[in-house]
LOVEXTI-591513 format. One line per field, with one value per residue: x, y, z of N, C-alpha, C, O, CB in turn; residue in one letter; residue number from 1. Coordinates in steps of 0.2 Angstrom, whole numbers, plus 5000, padded with zeros to 4 digits. Glycine has a CB too. Layout:
// residues N
npx: c(X,...)
npy: c(Y,...)
npz: c(Z,...)
capx: c(X,...)
capy: c(Y,...)
capz: c(Z,...)
cpx: c(X,...)
cpy: c(Y,...)
cpz: c(Z,...)
opx: c(X,...)
opy: c(Y,...)
opz: c(Z,...)
cbpx: c(X,...)
cbpy: c(Y,...)
cbpz: c(Z,...)
aa: c(a,...)
i: c(NUM,...)
***
This chain:
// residues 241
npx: c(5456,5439,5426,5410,5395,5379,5365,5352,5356,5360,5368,5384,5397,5413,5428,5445,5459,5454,5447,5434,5434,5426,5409,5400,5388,5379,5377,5368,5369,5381,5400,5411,5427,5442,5457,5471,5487,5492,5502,5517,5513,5503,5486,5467,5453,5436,5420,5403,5386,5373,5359,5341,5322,5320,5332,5346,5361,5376,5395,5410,5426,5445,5458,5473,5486,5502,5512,5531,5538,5547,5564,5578,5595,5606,5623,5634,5651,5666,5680,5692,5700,5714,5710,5703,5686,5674,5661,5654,5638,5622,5607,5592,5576,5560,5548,5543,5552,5552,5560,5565,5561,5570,5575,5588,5602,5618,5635,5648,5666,5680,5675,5660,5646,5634,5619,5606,5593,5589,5576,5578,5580,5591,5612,5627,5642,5656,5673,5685,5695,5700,5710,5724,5719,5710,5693,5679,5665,5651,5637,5621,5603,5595,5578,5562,5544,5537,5547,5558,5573,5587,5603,5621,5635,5649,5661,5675,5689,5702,5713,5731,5737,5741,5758,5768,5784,5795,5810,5824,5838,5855,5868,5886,5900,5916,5921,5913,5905,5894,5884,5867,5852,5838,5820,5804,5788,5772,5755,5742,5733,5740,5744,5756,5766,5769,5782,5788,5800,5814,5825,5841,5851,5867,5880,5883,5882,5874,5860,5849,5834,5821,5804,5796,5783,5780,5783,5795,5810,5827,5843,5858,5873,5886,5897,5898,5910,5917,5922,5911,5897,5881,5870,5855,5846,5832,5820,5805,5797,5783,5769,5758,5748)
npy: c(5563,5566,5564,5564,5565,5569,5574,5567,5571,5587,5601,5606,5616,5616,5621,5626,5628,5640,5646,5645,5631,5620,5615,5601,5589,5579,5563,5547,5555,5556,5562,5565,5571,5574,5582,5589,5593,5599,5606,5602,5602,5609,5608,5616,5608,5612,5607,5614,5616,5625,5625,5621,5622,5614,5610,5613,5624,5618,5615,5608,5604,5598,5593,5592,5582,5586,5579,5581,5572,5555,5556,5550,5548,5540,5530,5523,5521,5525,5519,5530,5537,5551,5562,5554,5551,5547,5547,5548,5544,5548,5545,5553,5548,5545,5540,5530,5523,5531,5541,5555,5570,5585,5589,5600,5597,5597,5592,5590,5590,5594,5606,5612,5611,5615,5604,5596,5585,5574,5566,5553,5554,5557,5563,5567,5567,5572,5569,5567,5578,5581,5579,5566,5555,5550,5552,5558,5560,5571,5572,5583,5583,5597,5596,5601,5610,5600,5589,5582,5581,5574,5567,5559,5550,5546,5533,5542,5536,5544,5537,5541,5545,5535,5534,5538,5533,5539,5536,5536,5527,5534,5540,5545,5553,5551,5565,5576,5589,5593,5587,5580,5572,5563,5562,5559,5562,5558,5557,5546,5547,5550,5564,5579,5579,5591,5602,5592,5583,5575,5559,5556,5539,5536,5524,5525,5536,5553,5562,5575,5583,5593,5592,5600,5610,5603,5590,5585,5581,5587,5579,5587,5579,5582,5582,5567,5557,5545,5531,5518,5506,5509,5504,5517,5523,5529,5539,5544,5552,5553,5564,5576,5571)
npz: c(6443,6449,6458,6461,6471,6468,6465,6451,6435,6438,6437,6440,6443,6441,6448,6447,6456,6463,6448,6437,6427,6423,6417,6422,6420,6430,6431,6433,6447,6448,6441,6432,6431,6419,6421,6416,6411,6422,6433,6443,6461,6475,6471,6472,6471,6467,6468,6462,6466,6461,6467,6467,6464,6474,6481,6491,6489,6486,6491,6488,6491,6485,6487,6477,6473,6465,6458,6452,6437,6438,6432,6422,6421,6408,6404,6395,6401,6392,6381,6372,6358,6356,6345,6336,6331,6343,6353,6370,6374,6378,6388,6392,6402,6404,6422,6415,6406,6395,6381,6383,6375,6368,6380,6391,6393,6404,6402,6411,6407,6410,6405,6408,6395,6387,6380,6371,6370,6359,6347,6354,6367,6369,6370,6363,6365,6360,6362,6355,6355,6367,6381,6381,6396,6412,6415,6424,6417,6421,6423,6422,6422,6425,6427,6426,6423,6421,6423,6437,6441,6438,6438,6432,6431,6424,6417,6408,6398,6388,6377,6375,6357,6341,6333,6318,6312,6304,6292,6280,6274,6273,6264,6266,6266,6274,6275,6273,6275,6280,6287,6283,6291,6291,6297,6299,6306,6310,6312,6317,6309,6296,6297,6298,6313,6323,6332,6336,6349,6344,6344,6340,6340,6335,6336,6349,6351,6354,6344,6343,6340,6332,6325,6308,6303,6293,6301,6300,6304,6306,6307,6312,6307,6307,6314,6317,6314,6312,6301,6291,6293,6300,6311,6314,6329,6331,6341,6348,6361,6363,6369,6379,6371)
capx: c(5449,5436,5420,5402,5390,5375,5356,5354,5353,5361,5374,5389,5401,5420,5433,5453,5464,5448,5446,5432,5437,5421,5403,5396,5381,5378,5373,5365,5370,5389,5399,5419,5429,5446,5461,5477,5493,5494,5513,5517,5513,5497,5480,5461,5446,5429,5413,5400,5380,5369,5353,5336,5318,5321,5336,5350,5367,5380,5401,5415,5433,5450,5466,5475,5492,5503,5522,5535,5538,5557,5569,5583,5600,5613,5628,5638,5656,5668,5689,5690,5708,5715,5711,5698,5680,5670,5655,5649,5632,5620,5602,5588,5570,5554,5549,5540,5557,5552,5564,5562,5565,5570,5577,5595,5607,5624,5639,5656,5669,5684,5674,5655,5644,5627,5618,5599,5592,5587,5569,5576,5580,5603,5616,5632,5647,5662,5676,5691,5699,5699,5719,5723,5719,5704,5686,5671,5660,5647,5629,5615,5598,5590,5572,5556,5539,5534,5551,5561,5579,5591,5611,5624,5642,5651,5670,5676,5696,5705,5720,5736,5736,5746,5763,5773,5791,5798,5816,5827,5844,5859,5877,5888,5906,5917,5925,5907,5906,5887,5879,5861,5849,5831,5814,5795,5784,5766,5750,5738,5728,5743,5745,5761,5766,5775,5787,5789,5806,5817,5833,5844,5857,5871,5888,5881,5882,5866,5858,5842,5831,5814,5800,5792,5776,5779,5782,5800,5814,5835,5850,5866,5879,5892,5904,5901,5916,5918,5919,5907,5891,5879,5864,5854,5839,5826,5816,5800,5795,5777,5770,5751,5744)
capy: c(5562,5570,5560,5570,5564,5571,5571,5564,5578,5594,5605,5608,5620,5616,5626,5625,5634,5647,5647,5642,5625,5615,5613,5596,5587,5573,5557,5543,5555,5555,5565,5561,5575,5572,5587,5585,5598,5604,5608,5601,5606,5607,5613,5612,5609,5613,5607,5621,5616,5631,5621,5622,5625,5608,5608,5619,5624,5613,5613,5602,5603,5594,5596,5588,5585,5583,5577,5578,5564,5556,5554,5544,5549,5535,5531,5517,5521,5522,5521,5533,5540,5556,5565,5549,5554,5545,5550,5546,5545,5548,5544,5554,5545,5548,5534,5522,5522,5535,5545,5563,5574,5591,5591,5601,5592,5598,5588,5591,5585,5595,5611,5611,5613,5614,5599,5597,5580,5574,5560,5546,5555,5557,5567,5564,5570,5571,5566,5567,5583,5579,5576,5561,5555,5547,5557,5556,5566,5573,5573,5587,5588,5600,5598,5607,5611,5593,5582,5580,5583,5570,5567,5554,5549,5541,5535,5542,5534,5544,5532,5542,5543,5533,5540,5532,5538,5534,5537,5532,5527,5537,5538,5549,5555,5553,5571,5578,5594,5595,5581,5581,5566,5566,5557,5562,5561,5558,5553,5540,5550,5554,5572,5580,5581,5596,5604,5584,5581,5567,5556,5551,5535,5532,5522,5529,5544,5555,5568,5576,5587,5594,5593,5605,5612,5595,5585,5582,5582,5586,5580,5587,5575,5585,5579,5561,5558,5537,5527,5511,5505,5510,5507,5521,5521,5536,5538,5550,5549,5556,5569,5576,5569)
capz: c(6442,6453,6457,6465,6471,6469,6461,6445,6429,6442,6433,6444,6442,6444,6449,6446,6458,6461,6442,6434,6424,6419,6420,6421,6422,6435,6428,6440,6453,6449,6437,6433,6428,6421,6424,6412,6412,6429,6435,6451,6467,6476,6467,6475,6464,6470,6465,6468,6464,6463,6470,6461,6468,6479,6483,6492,6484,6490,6488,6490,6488,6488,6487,6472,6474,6456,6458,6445,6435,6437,6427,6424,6413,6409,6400,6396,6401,6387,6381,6367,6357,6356,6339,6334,6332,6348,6355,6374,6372,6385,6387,6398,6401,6413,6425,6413,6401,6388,6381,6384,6368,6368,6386,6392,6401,6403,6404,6412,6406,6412,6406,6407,6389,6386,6375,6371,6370,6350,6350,6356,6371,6368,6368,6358,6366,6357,6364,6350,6356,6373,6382,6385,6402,6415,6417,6427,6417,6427,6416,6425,6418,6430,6426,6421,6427,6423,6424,6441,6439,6438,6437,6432,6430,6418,6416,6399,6396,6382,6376,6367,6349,6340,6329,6314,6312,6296,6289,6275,6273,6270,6264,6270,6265,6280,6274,6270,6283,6283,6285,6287,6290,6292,6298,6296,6311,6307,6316,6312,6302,6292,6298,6303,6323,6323,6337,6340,6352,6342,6349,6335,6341,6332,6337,6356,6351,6354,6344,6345,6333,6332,6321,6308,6302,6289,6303,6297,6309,6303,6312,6311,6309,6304,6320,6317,6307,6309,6294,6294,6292,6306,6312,6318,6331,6330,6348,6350,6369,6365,6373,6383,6365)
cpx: c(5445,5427,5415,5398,5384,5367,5357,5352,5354,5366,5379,5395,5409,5426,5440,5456,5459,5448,5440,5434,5432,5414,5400,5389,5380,5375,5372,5368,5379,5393,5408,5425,5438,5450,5468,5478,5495,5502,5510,5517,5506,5489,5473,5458,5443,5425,5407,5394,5375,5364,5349,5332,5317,5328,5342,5357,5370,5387,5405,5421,5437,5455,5470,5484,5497,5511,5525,5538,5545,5558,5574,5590,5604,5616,5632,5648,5660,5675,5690,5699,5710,5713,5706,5690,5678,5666,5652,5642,5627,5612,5597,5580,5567,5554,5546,5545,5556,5556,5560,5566,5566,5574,5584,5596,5615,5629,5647,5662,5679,5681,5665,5650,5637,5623,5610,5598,5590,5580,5571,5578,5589,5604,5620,5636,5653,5668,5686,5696,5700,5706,5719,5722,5711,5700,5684,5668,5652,5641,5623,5609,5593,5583,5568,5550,5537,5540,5556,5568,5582,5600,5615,5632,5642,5658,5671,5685,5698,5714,5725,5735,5740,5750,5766,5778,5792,5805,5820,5834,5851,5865,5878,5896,5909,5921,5918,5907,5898,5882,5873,5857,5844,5825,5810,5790,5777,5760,5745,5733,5734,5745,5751,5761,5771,5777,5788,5798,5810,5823,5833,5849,5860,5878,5887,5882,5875,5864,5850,5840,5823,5809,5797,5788,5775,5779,5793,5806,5823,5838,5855,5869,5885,5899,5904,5905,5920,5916,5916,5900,5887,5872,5861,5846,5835,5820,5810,5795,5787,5776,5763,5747,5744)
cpy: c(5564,5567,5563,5566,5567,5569,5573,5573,5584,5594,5608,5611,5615,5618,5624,5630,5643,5649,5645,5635,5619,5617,5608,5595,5579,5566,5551,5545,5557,5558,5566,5567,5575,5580,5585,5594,5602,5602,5606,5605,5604,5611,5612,5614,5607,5610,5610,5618,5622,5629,5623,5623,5621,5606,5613,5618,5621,5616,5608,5604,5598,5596,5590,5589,5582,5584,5578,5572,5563,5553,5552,5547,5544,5534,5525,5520,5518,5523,5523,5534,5547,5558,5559,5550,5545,5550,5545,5550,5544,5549,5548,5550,5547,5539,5531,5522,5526,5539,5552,5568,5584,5596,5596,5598,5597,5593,5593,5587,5589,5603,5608,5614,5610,5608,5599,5589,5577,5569,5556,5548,5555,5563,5566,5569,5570,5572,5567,5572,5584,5577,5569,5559,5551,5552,5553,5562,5565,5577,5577,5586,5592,5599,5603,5607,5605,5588,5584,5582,5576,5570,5559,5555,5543,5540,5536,5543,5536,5543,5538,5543,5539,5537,5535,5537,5535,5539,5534,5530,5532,5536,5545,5548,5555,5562,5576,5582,5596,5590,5578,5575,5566,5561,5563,5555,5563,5556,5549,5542,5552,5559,5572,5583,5585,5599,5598,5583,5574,5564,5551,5546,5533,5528,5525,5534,5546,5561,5569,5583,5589,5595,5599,5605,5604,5586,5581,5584,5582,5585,5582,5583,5576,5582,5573,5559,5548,5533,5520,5511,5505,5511,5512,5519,5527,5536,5544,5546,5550,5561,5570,5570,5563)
cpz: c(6449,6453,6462,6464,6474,6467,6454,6441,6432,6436,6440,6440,6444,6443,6449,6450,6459,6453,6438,6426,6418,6422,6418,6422,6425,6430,6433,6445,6455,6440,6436,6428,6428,6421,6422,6413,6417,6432,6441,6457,6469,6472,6470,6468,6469,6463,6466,6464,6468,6467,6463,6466,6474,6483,6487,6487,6487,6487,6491,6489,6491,6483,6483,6472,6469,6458,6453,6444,6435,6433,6426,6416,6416,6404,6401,6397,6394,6386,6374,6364,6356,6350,6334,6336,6337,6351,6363,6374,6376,6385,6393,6396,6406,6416,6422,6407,6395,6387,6381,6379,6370,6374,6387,6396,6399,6405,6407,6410,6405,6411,6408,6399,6390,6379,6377,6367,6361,6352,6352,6364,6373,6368,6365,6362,6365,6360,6361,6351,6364,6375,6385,6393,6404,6417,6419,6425,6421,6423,6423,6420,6424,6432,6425,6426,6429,6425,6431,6437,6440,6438,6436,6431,6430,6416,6409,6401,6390,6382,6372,6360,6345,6334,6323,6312,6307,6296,6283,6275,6270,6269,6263,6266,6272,6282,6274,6276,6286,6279,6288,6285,6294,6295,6297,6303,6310,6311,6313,6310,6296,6290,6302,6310,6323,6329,6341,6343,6346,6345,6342,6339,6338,6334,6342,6355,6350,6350,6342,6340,6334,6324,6317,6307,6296,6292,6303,6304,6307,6309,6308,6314,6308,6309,6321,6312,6308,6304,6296,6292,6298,6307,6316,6323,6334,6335,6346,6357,6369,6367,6376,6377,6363)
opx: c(5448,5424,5417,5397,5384,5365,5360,5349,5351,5368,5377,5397,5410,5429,5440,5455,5460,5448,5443,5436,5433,5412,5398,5384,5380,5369,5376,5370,5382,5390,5410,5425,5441,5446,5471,5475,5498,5505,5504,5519,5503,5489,5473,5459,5444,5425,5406,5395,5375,5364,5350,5335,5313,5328,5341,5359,5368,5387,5404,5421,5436,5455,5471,5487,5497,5515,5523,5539,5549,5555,5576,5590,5606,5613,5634,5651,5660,5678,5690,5704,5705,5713,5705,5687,5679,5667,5649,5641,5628,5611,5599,5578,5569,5556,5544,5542,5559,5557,5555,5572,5562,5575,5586,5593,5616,5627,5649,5663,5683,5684,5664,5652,5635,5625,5608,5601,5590,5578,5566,5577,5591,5600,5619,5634,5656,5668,5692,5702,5702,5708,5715,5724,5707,5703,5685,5668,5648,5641,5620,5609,5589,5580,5571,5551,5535,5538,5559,5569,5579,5602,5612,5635,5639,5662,5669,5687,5697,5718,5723,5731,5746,5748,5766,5776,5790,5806,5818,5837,5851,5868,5875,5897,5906,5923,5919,5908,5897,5880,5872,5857,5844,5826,5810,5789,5775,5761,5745,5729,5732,5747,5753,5757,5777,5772,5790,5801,5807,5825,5830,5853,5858,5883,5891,5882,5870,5867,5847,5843,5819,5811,5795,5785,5770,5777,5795,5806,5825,5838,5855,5869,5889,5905,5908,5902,5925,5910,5917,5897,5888,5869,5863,5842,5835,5815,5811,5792,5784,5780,5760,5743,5741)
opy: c(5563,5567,5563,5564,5569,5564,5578,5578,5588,5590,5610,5609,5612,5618,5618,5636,5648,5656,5640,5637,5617,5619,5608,5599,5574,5567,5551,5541,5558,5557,5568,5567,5575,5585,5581,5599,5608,5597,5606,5611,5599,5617,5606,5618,5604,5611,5610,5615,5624,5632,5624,5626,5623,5602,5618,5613,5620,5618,5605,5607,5594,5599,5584,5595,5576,5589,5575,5568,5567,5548,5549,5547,5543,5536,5523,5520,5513,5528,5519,5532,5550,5552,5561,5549,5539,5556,5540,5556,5539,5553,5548,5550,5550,5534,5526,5522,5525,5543,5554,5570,5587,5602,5596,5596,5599,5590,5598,5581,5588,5607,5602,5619,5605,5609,5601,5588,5582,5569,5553,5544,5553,5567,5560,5575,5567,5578,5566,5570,5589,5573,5566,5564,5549,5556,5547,5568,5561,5582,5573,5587,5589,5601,5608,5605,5604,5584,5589,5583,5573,5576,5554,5561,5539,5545,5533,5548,5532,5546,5539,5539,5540,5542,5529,5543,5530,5544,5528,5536,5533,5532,5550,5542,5559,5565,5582,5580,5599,5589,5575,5573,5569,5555,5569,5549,5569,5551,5547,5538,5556,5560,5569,5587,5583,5599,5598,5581,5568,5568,5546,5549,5528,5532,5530,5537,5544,5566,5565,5587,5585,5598,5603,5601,5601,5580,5577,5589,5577,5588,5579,5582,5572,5581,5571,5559,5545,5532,5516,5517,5500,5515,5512,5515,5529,5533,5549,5541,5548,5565,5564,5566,5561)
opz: c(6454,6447,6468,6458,6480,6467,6451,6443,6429,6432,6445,6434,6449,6438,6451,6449,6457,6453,6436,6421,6413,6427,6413,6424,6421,6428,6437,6449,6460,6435,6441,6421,6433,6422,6426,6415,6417,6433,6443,6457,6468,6471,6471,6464,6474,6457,6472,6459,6474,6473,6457,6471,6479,6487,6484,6483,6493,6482,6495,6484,6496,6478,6485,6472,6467,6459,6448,6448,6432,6431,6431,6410,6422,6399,6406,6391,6392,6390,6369,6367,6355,6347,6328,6341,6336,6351,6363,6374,6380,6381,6398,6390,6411,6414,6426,6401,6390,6392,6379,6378,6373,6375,6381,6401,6393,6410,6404,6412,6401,6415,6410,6397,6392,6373,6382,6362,6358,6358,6355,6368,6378,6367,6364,6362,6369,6362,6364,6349,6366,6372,6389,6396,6400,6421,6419,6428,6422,6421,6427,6414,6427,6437,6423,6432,6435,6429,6430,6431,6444,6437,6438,6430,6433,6414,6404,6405,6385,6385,6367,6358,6348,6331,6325,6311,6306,6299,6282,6277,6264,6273,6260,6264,6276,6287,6276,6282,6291,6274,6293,6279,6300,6296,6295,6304,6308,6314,6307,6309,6292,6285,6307,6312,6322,6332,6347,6338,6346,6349,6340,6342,6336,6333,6341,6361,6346,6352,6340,6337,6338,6319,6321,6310,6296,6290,6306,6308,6305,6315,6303,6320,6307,6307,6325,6306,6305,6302,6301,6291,6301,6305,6322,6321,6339,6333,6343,6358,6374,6368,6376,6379,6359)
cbpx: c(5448,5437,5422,5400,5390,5377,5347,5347,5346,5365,5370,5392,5399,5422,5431,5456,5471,5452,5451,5428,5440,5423,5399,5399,5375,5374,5376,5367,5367,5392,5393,5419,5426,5448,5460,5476,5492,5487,5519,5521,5514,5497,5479,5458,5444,5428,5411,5402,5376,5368,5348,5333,5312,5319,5338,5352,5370,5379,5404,5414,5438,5447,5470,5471,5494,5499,5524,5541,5534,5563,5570,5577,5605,5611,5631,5636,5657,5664,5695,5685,5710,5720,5720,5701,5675,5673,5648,5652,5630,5622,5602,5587,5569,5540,5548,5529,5557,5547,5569,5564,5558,5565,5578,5597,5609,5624,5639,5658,5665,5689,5676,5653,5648,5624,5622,5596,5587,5594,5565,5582,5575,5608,5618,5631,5649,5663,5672,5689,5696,5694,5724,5729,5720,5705,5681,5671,5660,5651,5624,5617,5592,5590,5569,5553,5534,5530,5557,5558,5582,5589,5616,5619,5647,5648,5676,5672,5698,5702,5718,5739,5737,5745,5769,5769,5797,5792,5819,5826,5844,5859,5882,5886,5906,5922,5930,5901,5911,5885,5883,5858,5852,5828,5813,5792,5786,5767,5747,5735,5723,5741,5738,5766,5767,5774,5785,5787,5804,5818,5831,5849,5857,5871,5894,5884,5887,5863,5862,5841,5831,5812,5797,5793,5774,5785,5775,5802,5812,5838,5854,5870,5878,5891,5904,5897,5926,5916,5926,5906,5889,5882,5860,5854,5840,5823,5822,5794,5799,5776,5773,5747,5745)
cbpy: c(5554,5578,5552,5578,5559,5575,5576,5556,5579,5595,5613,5602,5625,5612,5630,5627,5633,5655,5644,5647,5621,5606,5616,5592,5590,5574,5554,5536,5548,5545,5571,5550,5582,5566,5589,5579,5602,5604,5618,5598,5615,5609,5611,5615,5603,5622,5601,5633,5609,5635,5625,5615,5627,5601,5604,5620,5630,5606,5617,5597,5609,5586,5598,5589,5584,5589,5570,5582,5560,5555,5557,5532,5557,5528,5538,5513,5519,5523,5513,5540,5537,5558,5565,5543,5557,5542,5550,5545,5542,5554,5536,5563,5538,5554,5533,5521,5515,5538,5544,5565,5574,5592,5584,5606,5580,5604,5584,5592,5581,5591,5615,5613,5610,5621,5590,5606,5581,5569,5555,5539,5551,5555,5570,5565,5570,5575,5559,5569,5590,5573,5581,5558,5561,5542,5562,5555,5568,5578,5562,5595,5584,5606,5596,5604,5615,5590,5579,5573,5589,5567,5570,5550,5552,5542,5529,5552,5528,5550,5524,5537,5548,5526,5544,5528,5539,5535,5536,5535,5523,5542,5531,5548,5562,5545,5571,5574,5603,5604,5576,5588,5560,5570,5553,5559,5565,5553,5557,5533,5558,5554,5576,5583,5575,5601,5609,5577,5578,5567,5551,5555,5530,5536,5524,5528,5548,5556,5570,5579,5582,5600,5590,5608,5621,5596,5581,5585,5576,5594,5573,5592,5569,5596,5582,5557,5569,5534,5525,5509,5501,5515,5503,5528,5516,5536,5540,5552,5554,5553,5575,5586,5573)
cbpz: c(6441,6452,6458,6462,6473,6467,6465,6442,6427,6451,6429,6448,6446,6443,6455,6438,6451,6466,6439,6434,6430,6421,6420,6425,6416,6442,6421,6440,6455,6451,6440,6430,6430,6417,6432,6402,6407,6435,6436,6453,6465,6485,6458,6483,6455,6473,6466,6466,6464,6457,6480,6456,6464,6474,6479,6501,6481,6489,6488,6486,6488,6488,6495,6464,6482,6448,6460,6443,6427,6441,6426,6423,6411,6411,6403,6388,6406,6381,6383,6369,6350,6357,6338,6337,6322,6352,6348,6381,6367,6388,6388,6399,6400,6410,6430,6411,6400,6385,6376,6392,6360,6366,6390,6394,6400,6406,6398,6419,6398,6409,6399,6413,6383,6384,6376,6367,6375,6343,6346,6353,6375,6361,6371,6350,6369,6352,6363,6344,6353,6374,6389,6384,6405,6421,6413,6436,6411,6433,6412,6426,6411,6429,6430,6412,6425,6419,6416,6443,6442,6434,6444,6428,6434,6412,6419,6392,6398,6379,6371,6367,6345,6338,6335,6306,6317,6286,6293,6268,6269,6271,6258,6279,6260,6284,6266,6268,6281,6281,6287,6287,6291,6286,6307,6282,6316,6302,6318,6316,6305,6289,6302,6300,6330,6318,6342,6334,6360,6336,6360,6330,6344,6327,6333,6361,6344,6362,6340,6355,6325,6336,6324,6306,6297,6285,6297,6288,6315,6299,6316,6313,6308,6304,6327,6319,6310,6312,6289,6302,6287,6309,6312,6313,6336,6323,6356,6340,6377,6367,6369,6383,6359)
aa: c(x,x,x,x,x,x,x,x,x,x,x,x,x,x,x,x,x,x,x,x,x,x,x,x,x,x,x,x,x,x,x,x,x,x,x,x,x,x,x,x,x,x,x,x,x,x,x,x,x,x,x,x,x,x,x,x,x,x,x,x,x,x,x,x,x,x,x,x,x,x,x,x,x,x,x,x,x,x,x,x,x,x,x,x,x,x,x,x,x,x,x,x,x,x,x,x,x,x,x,x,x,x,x,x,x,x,x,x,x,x,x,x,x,x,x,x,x,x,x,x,x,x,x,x,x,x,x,x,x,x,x,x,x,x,x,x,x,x,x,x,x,x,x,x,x,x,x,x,x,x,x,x,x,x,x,x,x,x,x,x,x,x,x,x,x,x,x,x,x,x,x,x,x,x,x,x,x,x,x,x,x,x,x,x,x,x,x,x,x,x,x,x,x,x,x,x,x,x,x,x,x,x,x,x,x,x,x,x,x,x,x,x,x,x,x,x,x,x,x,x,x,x,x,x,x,x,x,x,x,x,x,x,x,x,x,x,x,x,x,x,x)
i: c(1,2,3,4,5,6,7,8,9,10,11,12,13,14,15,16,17,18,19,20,21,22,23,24,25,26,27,28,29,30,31,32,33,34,35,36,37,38,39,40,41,42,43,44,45,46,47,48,49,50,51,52,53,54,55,56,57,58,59,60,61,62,63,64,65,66,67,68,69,70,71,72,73,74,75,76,77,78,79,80,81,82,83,84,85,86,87,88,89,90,91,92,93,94,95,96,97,98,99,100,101,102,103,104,105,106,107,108,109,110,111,112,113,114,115,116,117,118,119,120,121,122,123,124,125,126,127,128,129,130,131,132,133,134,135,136,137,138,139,140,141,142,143,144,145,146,147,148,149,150,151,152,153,154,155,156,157,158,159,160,161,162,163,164,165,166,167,168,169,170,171,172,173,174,175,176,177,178,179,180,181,182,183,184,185,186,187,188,189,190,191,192,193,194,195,196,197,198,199,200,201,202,203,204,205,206,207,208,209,210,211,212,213,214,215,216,217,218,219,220,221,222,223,224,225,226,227,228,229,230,231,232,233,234,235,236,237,238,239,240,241)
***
């Protein structure tokens, strides 16, 4: 706002950055001009009156100085699962709390990726394919002509997946020369985990197998040749996932 005092009913000129901008006309002497969308930085406005047959020309300036407005991103830290849709979700505002639409921010989160703000002022980061383990991701929004830049970090803990092994019962011929016995390795969506390590125990004896594109895992038990009823115990140690 730019406030001149002069004599009542003059015309003044006002200038933008050596631009011509406005021409007012003084009322009791005073004459109030407002000046919306200017980028930060420094800008002068002049007030120029030409005179009349009574008066001389006069000017004025001053130097307006226009800051960027800041900004604020934040983020509730969150503990997500492997392979389970989650989203840390991430807020940018200016300084009287509005969200800011349409902004970029980039997040890191072991890579870095570009995200662009929706109305409420968010991002949505998906999280689901992410290896197990502990982040600190690391939220940029650089700013613009008008918003200040900001940053933040946020812990994102993604937990393991869980697994269900299943197996069924078999009987066996202690003469039978190819004796094979199986499990099925599954994830908690029901999808097979395939090249999965397995650890059969039977009668302390150990044998080991891997998983296939179904998930299914075979032992050869062709060389355990004791008669009896035995229980077996079927291990999967897990793995990055």
């Amino acid at each position: 706002m730019l406030d001149m005092i002069d004599h009542n009913e003059a015309d003044v000129i006002i200038t933008l950055d050596g631009n011509d901008y406005a021409t007012v006309i003084l009322n009791n002497s005073v004459a109030t001009v407002e000046i919306s969308g200017l980028k930060n930085g420094i800008h002068t406005v002049t007030a120029i009156y030409s005179g009349n047959i009574k008066y001389k020309s006069a000017e004025a300036s001053v130097n307006v100085t226009v800051n960027k407005i800041n900004t604020k991103l934040s983020a509730k830290a969150i503990t997500a699962t492997y392979n389970i849709n989650k989203y840390l979700v991430v807020v940018l505002k200016d300084a009287k709390g509005n969200p800011i639409k349409g902004a970029k921010v980039s997040v890191n989160l072991g890579t870095t990726k570009p995200y662009k703000t929706n109305a409420k002022g968010q991002i949505k980061v998906p999280t689901k394919s992410l290896a197990p383990k502990k982040y600190t991701a690391k939220v940029t929004f650089k700013g613009t002509a008008i918003y200040a830049s900001s940053t933040a970090k946020v812990k994102v803990v993604v937990k393991k997946a869980s697994s269900k092994l299943s197996a069924k019962k078999k009987t066996f011929k202690v003469k039978t020369k190819n004796k094979k016995f199986y499990a099925v390795l599954k994830n908690s969506k029901g999808k097979a985990i395939k090249k999965a390590k397995l650890k059969l125990t039977i009668n302390g004896k150990k044998f080991s197998a891997k998983t296939n594109t179904k998930g299914k895992a075979t032992f050869d038990l062709s060389k355990f040749t004791k008669k009896g009823k035995f229980k077996t115990t079927i291990l999967y140690m897990g793995d990055k996932r």
